[in-house]
C-alpha positions in Angstrom: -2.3 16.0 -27.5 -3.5 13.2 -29.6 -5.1 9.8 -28.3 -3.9 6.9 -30.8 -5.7 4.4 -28.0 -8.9 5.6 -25.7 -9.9 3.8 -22.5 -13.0 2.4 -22.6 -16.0 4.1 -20.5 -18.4 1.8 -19.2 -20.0 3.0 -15.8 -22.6 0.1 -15.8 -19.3 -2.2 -15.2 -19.1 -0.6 -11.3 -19.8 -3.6 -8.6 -22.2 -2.6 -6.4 -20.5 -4.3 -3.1 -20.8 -1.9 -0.3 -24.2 -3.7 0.8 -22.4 -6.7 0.9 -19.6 -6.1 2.5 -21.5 -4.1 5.2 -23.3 -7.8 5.8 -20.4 -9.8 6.2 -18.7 -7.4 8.7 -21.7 -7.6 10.8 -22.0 -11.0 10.5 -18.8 -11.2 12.0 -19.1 -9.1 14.7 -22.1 -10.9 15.7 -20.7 -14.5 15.0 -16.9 -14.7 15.3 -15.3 -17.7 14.1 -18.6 -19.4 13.6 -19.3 -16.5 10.4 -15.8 -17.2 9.2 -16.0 -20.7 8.5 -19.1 -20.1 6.9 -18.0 -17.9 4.1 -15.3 -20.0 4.0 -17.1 -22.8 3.3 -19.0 -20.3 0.4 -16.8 -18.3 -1.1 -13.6 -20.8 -1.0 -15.3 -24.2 -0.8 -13.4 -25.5 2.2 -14.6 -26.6 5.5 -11.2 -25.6 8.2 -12.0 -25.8 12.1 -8.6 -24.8 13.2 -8.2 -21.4 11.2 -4.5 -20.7 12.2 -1.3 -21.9 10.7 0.1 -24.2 13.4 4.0 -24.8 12.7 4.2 -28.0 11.3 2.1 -26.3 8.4 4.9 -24.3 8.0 7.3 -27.1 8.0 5.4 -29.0 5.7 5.1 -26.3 3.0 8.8 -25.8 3.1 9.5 -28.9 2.2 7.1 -28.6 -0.8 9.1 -25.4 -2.2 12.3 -25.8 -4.6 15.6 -24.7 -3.0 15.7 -22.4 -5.6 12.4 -20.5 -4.5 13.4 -20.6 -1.3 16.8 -18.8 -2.3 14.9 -16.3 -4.2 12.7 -15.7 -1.3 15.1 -15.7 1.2 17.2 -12.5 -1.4 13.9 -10.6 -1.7 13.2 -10.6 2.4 16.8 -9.2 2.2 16.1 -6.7 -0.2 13.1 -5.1 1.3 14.2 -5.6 4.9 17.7 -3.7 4.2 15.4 -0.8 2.4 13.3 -0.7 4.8 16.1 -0.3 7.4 17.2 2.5 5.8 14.3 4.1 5.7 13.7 3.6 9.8 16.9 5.2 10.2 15.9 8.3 8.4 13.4 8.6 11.0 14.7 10.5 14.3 14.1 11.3 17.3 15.1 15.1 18.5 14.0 17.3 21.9 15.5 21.4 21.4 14.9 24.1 23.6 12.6 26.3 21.6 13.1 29.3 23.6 14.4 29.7 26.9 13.1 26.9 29.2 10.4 25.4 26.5 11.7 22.1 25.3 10.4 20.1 22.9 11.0 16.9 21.3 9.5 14.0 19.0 9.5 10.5 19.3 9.0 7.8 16.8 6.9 4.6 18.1 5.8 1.3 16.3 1.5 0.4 16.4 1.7 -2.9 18.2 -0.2 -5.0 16.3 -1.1 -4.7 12.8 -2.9 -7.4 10.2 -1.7 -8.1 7.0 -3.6 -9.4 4.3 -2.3 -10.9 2.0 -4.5 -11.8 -1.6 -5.0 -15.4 -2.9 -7.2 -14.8 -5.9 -5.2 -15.7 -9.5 -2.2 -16.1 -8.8 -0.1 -16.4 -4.9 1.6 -13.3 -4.3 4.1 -14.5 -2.2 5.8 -10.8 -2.5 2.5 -9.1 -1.5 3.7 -11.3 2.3 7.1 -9.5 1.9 5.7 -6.1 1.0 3.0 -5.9 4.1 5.2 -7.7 6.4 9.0 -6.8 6.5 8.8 -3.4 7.0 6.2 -3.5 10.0 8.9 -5.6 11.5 11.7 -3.7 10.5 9.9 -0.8 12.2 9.3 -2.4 15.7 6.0 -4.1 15.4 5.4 -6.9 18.0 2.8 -8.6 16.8 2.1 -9.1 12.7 -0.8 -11.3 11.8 -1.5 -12.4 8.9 -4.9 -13.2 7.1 -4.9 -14.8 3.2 -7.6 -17.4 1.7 -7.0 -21.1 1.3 -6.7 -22.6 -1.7 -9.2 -25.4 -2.3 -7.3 -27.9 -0.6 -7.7 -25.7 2.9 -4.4 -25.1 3.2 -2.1 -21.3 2.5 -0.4 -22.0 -0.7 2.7 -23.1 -0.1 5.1 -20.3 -1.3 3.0 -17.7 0.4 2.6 -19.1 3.9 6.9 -19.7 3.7 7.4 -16.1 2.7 5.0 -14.9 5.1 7.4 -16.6 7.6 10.5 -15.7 6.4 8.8 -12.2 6.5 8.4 -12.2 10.1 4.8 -12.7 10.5 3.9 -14.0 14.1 0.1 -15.6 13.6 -0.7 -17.0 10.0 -4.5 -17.3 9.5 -6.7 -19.4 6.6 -9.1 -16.2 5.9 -9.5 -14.1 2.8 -12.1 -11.2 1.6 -13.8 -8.7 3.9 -14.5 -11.3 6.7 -11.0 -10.8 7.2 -10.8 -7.9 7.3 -13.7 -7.4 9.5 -11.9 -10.0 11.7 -8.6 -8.3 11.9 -10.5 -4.8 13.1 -13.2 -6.2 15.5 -11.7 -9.4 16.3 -13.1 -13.2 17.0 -12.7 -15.8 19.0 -9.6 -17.3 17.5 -8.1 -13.8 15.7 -7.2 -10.6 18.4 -8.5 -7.5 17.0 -5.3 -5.4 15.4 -4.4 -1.6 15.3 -4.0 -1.0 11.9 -4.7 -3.2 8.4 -2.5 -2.9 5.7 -2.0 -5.0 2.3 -3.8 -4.9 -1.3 -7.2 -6.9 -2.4 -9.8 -7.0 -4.2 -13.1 -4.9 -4.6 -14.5 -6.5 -1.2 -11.6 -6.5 0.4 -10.5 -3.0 -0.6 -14.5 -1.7 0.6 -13.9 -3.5 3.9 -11.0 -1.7 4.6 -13.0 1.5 3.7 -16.0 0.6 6.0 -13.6 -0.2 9.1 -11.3 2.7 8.5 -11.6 5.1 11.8 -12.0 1.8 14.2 -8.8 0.9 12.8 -6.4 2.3 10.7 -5.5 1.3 7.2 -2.4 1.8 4.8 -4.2 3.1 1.7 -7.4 1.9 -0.6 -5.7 0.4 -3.1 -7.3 -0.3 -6.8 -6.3 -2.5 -9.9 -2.9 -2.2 -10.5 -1.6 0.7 -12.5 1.4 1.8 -14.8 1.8 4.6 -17.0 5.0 5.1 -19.1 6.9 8.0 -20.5 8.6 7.6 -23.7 10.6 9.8 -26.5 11.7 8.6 -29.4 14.7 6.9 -28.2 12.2 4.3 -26.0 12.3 0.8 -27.5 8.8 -0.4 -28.3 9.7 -3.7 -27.3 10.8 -2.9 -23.6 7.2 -0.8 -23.5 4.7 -3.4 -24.6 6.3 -6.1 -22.3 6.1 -3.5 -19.1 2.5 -2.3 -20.2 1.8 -6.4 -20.6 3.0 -7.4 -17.3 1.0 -4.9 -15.1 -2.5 -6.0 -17.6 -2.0 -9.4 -16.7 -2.8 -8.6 -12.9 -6.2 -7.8 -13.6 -8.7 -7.1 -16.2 -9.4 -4.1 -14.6 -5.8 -2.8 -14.6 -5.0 0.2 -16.1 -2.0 0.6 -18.3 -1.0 3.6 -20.3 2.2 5.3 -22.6 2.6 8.6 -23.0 4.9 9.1 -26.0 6.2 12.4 -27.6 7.0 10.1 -30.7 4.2 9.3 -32.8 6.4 6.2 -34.8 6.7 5.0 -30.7 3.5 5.3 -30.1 1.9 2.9 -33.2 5.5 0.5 -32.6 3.7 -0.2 -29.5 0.3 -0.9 -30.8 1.4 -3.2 -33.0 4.2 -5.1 -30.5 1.6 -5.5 -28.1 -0.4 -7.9 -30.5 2.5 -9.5 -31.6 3.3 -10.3 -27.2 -0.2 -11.5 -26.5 0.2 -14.2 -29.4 2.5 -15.7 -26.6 1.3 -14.7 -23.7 0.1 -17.6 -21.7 -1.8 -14.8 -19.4 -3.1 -13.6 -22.4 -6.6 -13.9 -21.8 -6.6 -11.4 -18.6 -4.0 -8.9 -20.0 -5.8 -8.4 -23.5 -8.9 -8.0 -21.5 -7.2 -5.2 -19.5 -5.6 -3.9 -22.4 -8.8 -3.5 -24.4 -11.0 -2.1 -21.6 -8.6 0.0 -19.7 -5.5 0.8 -22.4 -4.8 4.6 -23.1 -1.8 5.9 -25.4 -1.2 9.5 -25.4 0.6 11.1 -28.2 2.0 14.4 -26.8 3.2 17.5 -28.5 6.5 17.5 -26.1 7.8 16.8 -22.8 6.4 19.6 -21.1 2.8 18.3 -22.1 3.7 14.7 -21.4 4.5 15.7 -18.2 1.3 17.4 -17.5 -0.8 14.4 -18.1 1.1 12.3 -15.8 1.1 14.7 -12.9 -2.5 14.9 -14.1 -3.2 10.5 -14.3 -0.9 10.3 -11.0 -0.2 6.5 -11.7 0.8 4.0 -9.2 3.9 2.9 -11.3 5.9 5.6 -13.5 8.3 4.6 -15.7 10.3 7.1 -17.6 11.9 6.0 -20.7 14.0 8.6 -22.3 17.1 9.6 -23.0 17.6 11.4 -20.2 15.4 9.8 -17.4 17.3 10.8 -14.5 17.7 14.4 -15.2 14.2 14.9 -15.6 13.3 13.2 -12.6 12.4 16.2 -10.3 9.8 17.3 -13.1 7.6 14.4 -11.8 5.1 15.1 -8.6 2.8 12.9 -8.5 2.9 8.7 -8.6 3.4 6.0 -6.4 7.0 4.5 -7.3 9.3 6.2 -10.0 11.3 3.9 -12.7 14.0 5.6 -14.3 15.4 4.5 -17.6 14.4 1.4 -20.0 16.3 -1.0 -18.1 14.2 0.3 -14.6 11.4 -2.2 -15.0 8.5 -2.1 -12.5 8.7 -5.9 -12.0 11.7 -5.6 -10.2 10.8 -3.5 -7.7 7.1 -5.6 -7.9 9.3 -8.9 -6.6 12.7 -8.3 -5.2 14.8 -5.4 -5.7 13.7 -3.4 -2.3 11.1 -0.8 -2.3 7.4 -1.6 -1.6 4.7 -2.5 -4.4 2.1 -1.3 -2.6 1.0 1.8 -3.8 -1.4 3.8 -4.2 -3.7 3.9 -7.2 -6.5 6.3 -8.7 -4.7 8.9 -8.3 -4.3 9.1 -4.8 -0.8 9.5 -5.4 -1.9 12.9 -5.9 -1.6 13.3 -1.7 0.3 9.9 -0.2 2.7 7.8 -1.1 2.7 3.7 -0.9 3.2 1.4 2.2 6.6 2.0 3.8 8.3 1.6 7.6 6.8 4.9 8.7 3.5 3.5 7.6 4.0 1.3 11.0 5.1 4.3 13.0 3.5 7.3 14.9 5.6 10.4 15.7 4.7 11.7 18.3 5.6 14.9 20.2 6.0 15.6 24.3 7.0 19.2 25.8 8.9 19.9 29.4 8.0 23.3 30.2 10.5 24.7 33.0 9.6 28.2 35.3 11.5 30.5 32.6 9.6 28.9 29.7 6.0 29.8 31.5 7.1 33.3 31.5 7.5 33.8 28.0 4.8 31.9 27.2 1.9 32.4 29.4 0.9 36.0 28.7 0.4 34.9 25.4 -1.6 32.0 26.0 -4.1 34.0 28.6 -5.0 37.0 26.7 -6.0 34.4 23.3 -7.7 32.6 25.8 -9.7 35.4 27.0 -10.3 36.7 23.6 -11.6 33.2 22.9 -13.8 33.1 25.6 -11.8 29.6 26.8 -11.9 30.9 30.9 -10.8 27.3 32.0 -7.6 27.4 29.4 -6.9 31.0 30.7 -6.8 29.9 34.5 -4.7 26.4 34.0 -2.2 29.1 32.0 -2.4 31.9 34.6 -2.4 29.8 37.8 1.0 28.6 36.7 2.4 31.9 36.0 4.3 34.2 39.1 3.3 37.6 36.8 -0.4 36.6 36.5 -2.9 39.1 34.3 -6.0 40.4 35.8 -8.3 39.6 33.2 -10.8 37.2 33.8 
């Protein structure tokens, strides 16, 4: 393996926000509402006394919308939801008799309320709404609220508080960074304390979800957005420099990466991706990314290509070869799959279905991204019947005695007609 472009390493570049964070969540705990509007009058420049979305909010940023971004959000709510349906009805419910009288059985239940944050920052990700919303509803969730900053006006940017509607979302809230997120998981007098937090955000916002994780649960600790493509020699540089361009101009702390057998492929790339930044209106964040965080791997072959993305485990995969969908199974770990050049990421990013949330530095390496079951438990029950204590209490007494557990041994023995003498 050769590197024709190195990340940079700079370790003095970490943020040191855990203290920070860890302020801000107690200062909300402590103050409620009264600590919210404070940072919001800080860290957004806005003074807002009534912090949820009332309906005429709603109303009035519909009206503020073109009817063609209202068609194209009203496809990509149909998109995700019908995925997401599919996905719930993968999910079933059983009971089987295990052995003679022992039944068991599983059941599948939504969490009953759930927060969604949703980012502001650089740009308003209306599909980030979608993405943390629809398929909480989809799965049976009764209550969805939703948390995102103003915008300097004091109001939810339009597009995003219409989507998060469309989406489903019950309660709409005017609160961004790890105050919300310390307000979704211990509550305040104006926002009900949720079960579990899910959506992507920044470094605070990420470290919040970290710090409350255990009194609530979360979806996943999600990083700067990530994609790492696979190409031979049949790739076209083109296609690669735009999809490496469009994830860099998230953040300058996105990662992007190729991994090429083709060394021609490989410096095509370089080259193209100057040539797109001289056009790039988000030019400024992406070449920052690109610089910092940009790797290109030249591998000997496929089977080492390959290795180093099971290896990087990248939130986004995109395979561009000749064959893409027949080497699909050779793939293990990432966080959404793209097969073939015409399989770009920012399709599934916006409106073709599946969820952009993902997970990121690796973690694909054990979970995948935010999907229905992320808003269901499963659950299991047993109904034990006369001929199932037979067979099974004998067994459960004597590892009880050899465990020294005399309470477990009697509540199996008492039930049991052929009871052992050995306590």
């Amino acid at each position: 393996m050769e590197m024709l472009k190195q990340e940079q390493q700079n370790n003095s570049e970490q943020v040191v926000v855990e203290d920070a964070v860890s302020i801000i969540i107690q200062r909300v705990r402590q103050e409620g509402d009264a600590a919210l509007k404070a940072y919001l009058r800080e860290f957004d420049g806005v003074d807002i006394e009534e912090l949820r979305v009332k309906e005429d909010d709603i109303h009035k940023a519909r009206t503020q919308l073109p009817q063609t971004l209202l068609e194209d959000i009203h496809f990509s709510v149909e998109r995700i939801q019908a995925f997401a349906e599919a996905q719930r009805r993968s999910l079933t419910e059983f009971e089987q008799e295990m052995i003679p009288g022992v039944y068991l059985g599983q059941r599948v239940i939504p969490i009953e309320t759930v927060g969604a944050y949703v980012p502001g920052g650089r740009y308003p990700l209306l599909s980030s709404a979608q993405m943390a919303i629809i398929p909480a509803k989809v799965a049976g969730v009764s209550n969805v609220k939703v948390c995102t900053p103003p915008t300097k006006s004091g109001e939810v940017h339009p597009a995003v508080l219409v989507a998060a509607h469309l989406s489903g979302a019950d309660e709409i809230y005017r609160v961004g960074g790890a105050q919300a997120i310390a307000a979704l998981a211990y509550g305040t007098e104006s926002i009900a304390p949720v079960n579990k937090i899910t959506g992507p955000g920044n470094l605070y916002v990420t470290e919040a979800k970290r710090q409350v994780h255990g009194h609530v649960g979360i979806d996943l600790l999600a990083g700067p957005s990530e994609v790492l493509v696979v190409a031979d020699e049949y790739a076209n540089p083109v296609f690669i420099a735009s999809d490496l361009l469009a994830q860099a101009e998230h953040d300058v702390n996105a990662r992007v990466a190729l991994v090429t057998t083709d060394r021609n492929v490989g410096e095509a790339v370089l080259c193209e991706i100057e040539e797109q930044l001289k056009t790039l209106p988000t030019a400024k964040v992406a070449r920052a990314s690109w610089e910092r965080k940009g790797q290109v791997f030249l591998a000997d072959n496929l089977d080492e290509a390959i290795s180093i993305v099971n290896e990087w485990a990248p939130e986004h995969l995109h395979i561009q070869t000749k064959n893409a969908y027949d080497i699909k199974e050779r793939f293990l770990n990432y966080g959404s799959l793209f097969l073939g050049a015409l399989s770009s990421v920012v399709y599934a990013d916006k409106v073709c279905g599946t969820n952009h949330i993902l997970p990121t530095r690796a973690a694909a390496k054990y979970t995948g991204g935010v999907w229905v079951g992320t808003f269901l438990k499963v659950v299991t029950y047993q109904h034990i019947k006369p001929e199932g204590v037979d067979v099974l209490a004998a067994h459960c007494v004597r590892q009880s005695s050899q465990e020294g557990l005399i309470g477990h041994l009697r509540s199996a023995n008492i039930r049991w007609s052929g009871k052992l003498d050995i306590e």
